[in-house]
N, C-alpha and C positions, 0 to 999 in steps of 0.2 A: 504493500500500500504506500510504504513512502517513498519508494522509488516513482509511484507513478505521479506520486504529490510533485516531487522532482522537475518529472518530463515536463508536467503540464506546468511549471512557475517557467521553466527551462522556454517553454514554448510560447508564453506567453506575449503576445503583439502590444506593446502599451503605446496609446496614442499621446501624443503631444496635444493638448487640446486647450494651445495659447492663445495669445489676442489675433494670431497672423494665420492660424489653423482656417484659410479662406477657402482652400477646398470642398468640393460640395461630398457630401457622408454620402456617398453609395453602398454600405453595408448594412444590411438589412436590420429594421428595430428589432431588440426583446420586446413581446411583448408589455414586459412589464415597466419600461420606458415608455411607451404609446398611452400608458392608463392614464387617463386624466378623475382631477377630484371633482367631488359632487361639492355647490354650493348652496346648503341649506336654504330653505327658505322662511324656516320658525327660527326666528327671536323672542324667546323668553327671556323673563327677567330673572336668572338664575345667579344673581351676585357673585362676590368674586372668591368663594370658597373653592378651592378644587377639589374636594371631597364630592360636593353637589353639581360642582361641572361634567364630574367624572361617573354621578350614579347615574344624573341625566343622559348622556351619552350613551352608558349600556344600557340605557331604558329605550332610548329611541333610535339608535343609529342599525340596521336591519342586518348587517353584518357580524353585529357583536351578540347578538339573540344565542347565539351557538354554545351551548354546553360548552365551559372550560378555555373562551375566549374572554378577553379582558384588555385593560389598557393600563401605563405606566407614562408616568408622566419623566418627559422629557427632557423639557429645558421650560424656563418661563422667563421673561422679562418685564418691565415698565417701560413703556412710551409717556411724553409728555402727556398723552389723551389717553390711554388704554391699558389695559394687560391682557397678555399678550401669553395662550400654554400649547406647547407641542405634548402630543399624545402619543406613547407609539402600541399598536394593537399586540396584543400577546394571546396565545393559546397553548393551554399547556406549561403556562409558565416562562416560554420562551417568545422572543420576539418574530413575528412575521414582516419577513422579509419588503422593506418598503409599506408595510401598514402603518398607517397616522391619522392622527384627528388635529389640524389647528383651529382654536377656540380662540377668538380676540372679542375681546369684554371691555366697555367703557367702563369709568373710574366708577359709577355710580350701579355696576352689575347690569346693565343691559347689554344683550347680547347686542355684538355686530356683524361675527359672521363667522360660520360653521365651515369648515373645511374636511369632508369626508373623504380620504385616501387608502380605506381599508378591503380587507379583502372576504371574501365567504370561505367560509370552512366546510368542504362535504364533510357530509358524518361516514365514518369512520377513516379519516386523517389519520397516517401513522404517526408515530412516537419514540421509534426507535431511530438511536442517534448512535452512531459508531466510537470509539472512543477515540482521547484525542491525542492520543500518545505517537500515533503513524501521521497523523499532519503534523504535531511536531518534531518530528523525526525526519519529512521527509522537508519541510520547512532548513531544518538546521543543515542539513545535506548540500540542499541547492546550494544557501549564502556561504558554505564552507568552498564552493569550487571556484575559482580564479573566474573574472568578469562577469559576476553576477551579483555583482556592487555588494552592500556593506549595509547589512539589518541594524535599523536602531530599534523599532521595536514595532511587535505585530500582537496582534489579537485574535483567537478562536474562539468565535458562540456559536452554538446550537439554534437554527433558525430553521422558519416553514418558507420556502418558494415556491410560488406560483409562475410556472410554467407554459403558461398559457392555454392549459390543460386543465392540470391538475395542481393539488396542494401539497408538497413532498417536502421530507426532514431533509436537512442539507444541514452543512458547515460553512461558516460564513468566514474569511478570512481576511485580515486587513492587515496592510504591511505600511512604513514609515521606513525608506531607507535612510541613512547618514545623510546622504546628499543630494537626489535632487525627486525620486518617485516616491508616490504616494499611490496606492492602490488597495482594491479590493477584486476577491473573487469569492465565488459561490460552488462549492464542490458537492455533488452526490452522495451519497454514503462509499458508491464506488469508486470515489476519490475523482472521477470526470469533471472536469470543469464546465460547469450549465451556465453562468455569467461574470463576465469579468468591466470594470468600472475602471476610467482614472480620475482617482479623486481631486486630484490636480486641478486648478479651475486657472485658465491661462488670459496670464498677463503679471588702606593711609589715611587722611584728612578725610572725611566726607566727602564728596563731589559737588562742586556747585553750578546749580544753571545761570550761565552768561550769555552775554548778547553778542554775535560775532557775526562778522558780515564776509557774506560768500558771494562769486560772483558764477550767474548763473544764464542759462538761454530762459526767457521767461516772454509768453511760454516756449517758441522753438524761434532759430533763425529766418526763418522765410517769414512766417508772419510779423515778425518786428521788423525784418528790412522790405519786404514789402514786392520779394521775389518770390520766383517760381523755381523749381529745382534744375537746378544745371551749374555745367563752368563758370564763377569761382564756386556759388555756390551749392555746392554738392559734396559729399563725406568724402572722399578721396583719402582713404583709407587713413580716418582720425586726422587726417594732417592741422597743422596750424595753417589753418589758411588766413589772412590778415581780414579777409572778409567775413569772414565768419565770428571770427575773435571777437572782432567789433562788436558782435551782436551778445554778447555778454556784457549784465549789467550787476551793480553791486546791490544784494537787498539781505537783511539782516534777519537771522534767522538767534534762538536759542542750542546752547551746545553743552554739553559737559566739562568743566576745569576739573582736572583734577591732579593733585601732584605736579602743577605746573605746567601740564599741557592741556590743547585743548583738544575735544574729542568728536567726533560727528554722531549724538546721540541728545535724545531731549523727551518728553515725556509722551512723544507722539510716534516718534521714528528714532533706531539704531540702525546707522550703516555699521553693518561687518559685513564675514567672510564664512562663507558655509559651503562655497558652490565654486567646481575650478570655471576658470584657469584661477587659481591662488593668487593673492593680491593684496601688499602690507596695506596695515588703516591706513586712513585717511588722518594726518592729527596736525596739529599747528602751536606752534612754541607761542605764534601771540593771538590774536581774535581777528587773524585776516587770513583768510582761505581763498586766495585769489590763484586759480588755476585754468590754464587753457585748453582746448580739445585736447591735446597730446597726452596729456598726463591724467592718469586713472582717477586723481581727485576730483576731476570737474565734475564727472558723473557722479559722485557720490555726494557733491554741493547741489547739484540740480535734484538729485532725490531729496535730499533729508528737504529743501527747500517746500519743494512742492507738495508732500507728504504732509509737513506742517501746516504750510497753506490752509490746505481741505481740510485737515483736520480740526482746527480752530475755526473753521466754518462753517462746517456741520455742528460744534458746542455753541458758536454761536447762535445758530438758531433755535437753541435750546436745548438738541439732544446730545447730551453731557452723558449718556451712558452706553452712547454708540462709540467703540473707539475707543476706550477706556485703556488701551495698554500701548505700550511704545511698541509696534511692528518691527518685526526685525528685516532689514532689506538690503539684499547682494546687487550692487551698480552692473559687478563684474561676472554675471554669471552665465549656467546653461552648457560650458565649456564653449564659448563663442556662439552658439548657436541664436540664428535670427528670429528669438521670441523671449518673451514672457511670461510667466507665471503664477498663480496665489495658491500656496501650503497651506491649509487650513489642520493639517493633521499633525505640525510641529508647536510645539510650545515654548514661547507665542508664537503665533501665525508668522508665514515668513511671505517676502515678493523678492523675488527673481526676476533677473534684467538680464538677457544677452548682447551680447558685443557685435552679432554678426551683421552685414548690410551699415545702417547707421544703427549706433551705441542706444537702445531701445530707452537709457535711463539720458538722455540728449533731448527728447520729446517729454513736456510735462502730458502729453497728451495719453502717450503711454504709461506714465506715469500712474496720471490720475485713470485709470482704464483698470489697472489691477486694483491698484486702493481702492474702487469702487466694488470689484469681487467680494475684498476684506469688509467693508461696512454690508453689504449685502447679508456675509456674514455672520455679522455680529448683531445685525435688527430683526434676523430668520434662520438659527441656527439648522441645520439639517431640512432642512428643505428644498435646495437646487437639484431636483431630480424630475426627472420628463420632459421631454424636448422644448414646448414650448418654453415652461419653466425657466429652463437654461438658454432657450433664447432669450428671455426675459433679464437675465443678468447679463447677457451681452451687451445689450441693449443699455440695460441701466449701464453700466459702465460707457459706454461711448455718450451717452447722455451727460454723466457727468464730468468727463472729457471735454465736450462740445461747451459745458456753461462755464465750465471752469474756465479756458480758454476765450468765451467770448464775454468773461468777464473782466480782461485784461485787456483783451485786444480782439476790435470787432473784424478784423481781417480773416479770410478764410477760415469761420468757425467751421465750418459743415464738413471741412474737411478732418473727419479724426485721422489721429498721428500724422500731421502735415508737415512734420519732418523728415520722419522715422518713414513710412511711406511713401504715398503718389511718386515713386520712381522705378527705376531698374530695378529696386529689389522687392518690391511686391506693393499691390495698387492700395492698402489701406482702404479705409471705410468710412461713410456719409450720413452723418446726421439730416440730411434733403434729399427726400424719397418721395417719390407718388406709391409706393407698393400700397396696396389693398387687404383687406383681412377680409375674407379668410383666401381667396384665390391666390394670393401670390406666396401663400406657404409655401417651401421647397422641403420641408421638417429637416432643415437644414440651421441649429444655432445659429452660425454667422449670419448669413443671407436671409433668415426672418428677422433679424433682428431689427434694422430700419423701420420696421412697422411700430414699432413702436418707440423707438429715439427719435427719429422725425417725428414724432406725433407730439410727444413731451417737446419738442422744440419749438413746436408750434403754437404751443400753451406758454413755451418760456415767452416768443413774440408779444405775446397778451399781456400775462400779468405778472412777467421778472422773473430775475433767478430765484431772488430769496424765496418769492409764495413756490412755485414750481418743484426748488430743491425740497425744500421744509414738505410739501404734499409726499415729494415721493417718501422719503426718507422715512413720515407717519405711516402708510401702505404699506413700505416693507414688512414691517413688524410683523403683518397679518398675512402674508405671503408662505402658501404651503406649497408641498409639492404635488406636483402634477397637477398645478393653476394651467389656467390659460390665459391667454390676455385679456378674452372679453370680462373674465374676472376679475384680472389686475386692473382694469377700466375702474369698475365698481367698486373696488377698495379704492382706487388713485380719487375720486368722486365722494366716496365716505369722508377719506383724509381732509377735504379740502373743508368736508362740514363741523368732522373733527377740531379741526384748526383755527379756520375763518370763518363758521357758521354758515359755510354756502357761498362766499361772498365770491366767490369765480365759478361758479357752475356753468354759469354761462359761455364763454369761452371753451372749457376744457369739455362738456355736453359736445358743443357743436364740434370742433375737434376728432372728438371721439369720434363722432357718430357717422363723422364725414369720412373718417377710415376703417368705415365697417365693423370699429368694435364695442358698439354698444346702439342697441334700436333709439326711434327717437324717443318713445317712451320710459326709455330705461328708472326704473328704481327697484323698489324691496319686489319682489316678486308677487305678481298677479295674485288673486284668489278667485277661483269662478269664473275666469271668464268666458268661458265654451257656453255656459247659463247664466251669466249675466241678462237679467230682464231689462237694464237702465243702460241709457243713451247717454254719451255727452260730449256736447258743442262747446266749441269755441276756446280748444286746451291753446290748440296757433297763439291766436291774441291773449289769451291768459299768460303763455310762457313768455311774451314782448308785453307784457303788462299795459297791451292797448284794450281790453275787456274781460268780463267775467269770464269763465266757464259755466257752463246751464247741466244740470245733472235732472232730467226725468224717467219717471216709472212709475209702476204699484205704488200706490201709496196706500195708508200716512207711512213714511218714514224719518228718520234723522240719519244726519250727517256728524261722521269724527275726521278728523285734517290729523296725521302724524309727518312729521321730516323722516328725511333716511336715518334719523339714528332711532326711532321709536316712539318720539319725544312730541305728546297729544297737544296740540297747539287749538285746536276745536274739538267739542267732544257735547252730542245730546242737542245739535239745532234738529229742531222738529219743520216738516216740510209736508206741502198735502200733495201735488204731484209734478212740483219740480222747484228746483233749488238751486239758483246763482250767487257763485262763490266771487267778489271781487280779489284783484292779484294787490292792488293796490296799500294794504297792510301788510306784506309779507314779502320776508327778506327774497332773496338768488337762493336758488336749491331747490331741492329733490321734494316730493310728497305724498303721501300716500292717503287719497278723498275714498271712503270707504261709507256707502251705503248700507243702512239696517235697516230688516223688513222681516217684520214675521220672524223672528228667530234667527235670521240669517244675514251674513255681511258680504257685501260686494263692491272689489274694489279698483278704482282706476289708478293708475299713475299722473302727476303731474309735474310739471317743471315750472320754473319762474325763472326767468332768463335777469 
């Protein structure tokens, strides 16, 4: 058995699946990558116990009905507006494989929105699980033969996989090497590898913090000088070219003194060295780190720079517990190799910068592309799984790329890594898209990803970086796996009510709606309405706040008015056989006008632009 444990790590394809990974995925999905989650459509008010989030859930989510399934909670966090619990489904004690529930709960125990990812159990599910002494035996084997890198540390549990069949015991493996892979695999009992994953997501005295000024591309060369890429300026393999040099400016960052030197580390970002080609720190006898293309320092001033940057920008807008650890980040890594990367399976997370083409840590654009992996991260832990999903983090990263960038300099935002790309060594990618949802899927991460950066950009046009960055950042948190976008719609749409009480509906509604990921009606989901008996006129002018809406039918009835977070704004007007609601008292946002008659409630969606 652990020889064949061996063959199959021995055999194992791991993909690179960096920022530059622009090729289209022609190998066919697992099914269990394709599965997308169910978005509830009941909101109760179940407060923020997780004891009663969690009885609620086996009570009602149809998967968990099953003798000897159950759920464990995962990870939980606070947002400025929420809390925020990942579930993961268990049977038998053990976890199922990709089973979850994320629950995001405002502060006051209203439900916001159910995230079901779980799976069915037939009855009679095996339980027998092989021992784990021959996986690690044939584990130790493989990392003991010459180029087959160097184990920091791996994990075996006992897990159920669904097969796209069936429900089977497996062993679930996850590796962490020394230097640059991160991975998982899914073995049989008869040690057969059934799925394999890169978790990789690509792109003395005390010490005291000091102010030290480094000089940096900010954000790259071409957009500050206000070229296009060619002779002088083009990488020409790192040189100092006097044109390029130029385009470094001096901006003052925080550092570590200690013993007299100073250090390139600070409460947000450590440059070191984890990744070849090997490379001394980065240090400075006095508080000037002025270094030009040639010398391995610049890249490690343009990281920690830009690292910081975002970082303090994201606490600024409040979320002070996104981010909370100093990242650790190699300028120098990959072994040359032209990309990028986010570790989330080192402690602390690490980002990875290759050297090959132009110096990938040269571009804050690339830069800010992996740090956005990392905050994605840290607002949704274990949740980037299912294509669209992971389109969705592409996405957000070139999104935050493009603001970061066009909040410096409005030159060529649309162009992500407008350095490091649009050249000979590979074309880089476009925040300005017409792609359409759902037709221009390719289920292709990279190439969907514009449906929705372009889309967030066109919302930044509206109403800024700050409201835009702050929307996404509140979404994240509630972000499960195996979303889709027209989901992430509806949370990005929640957040804004979250935030600003609705106060940009308008824009980022039409937006949406205009890129096919959200009808014009959109809010909390329907009830009834295949038997809806009531008509109603005039939602058009209601949503441009040029007239009522008229609600007739059976009467007598009354009318309740809630917003998308649940919250009764009208509740108990009596009506004999119709009822005009004026827009003209009520803020921008979402609403749900809900008809009672007889015992029964029917209800419309409304908007207010």
């Amino acid at each position: 058995m652990r020889n064949l444990l061996h063959i199959a790590l021995t055999l194992l394809p791991m993909l690179a699946h960096g920022q530059k990974a622009w090729v289209a995925d022609n190998g066919a999905k697992h099914p269990i990558d394709a599965k997308e989650a169910t978005l509830s459509d009941k909101r109760p008010a179940l407060g923020t116990d997780t004891a009663a989030i969690m009885a609620h859930l086996l009570e009602t989510l149809p998967h968990l009905s099953t003798e000897g399934c159950g759920l464990r909670l995962e990870h939980s966090s606070r947002s400025p507006k929420a809390l925020h619990f990942q579930f993961a489904q268990t049977y038998a004690g053990r976890k199922v494989f990709r089973g979850s529930v994320k629950v995001n709960v405002a502060l006051d125990g209203r439900v916001l929105s159910i995230f079901d990812h779980t799976f069915a159990l037939p009855d009679g599910t095996g339980t027998d699980f092989p021992p784990h002494g021959p996986f690690h035996d044939g584990l130790m084997e493989h990392y003991a033969s010459p180029g087959n890198g160097k184990l920091g540390r791996y994990a075996l549990e006992e897990t159920f996989f669904w097969d796209g069949a069936t429900m089977r015991p497996a062993i679930r493996l996850e590796v962490l090497e020394t230097t640059d892979r991160y991975y998982e695999m899914v073995l049989g009992t008869d040690v057969r590898v059934i799925y394999q994953n890169d978790l990789l997501t690509y792109f003395a005295p005390a010490p005291q913090d000091s102010l030290v000024t480094l000089w940096v591309f900010n954000p790259d060369p071409l957009t500050t000088s206000g070229q296009v890429y060619g002779i002088p300026y083009s990488d020409q393999n790192d040189q100092d070219i006097p044109e390029l040099n130029a385009e470094r400016i001096p901006v003052q960052a925080m550092a570590t003194f200690d013993n007299g030197t100073f250090h390139l580390r600070n409460s947000a970002v450590e440059i070191t060295e984890f990744s070849s080609p090997a490379t001394s720190e980065t240090t400075s006898g006095s508080n000037l780190f002025n270094f030009t293309r040639s010398e391995d320092g610049f890249e490690d001033c343009n990281t920690l720079h830009h690292i910081t940057r975002m970082r303090d920008h994201v606490h600024q807008l409040g979320f002070t517990d996104l981010m909370d650890y100093a990242i650790h980040a190699d300028a120098h890594a990959l072994n040359g190799t032209d990309n990028s990367n986010f570790n989330a399976g080192s402690n602390p997370p690490r980002l990875s910068f290759g050297e090959g083409g132009v110096d990938d840590a040269e571009d804050a654009d690339v830069i800010i592309h992996e740090y956005g992996h990392a905050i994605m991260h840290s607002a949704a832990p274990l949740s980037n799984v299912g294509t669209e999903r992971r389109a969705l983090d592409e996405a957000i990263g070139d999104y935050f790329a493009s603001s970061y960038s066009r909040s410096i300099n409005d030159s060529r935002w649309a162009d992500v890594f407008t350095w490091d790309g649009h050249n000979e060594y590979w074309t880089g990618r476009s925040t300005l898209s017409t792609k359409h949802y759902p037709e221009h899927l390719q289920q292709n991460i990279y190439s969907d990803a514009p449906i929705w950066s372009a889309t967030l950009m066109q919302i930044w046009n509206d109403i800024g970086r700050e409201a835009t960055d702050a929307i996404m950042l509140q979404a994240a948190y509630s972000f499960s796996m195996g979303m889709t976008m027209p989901q992430a719609a509806l949370l990005f749409l929640q957040a804004d009510t979250l935030l600003f009480d609705g106060a940009h509906s308008g824009p980022i509604h039409q937006h949406m709606y205009d890129r096919g990921l959200i009808p014009w009606d959109v809010g909390i989901p329907e009830i009834g309405r295949a038997t809806n008996p009531y008509i109603l006129l005039g939602s058009g002018n209601f949503a441009n706040g040029l007239g009522p809406v008229t609600v007739s039918g059976p009467a007598p009835f009354t009318i309740s008015l809630t917003d998308v977070l649940g919250r009764t704004l009208l509740n108990g007007l009596s009506a004999s056989d119709s009822y005009a609601l004026s827009p003209d008292a009520l803020p921008s946002g979402l609403f749900l006008l809900t008809v009672h008659h007889d015992g029964k409630g029917h209800s419309f969606k409304l908007i207010r632009r």
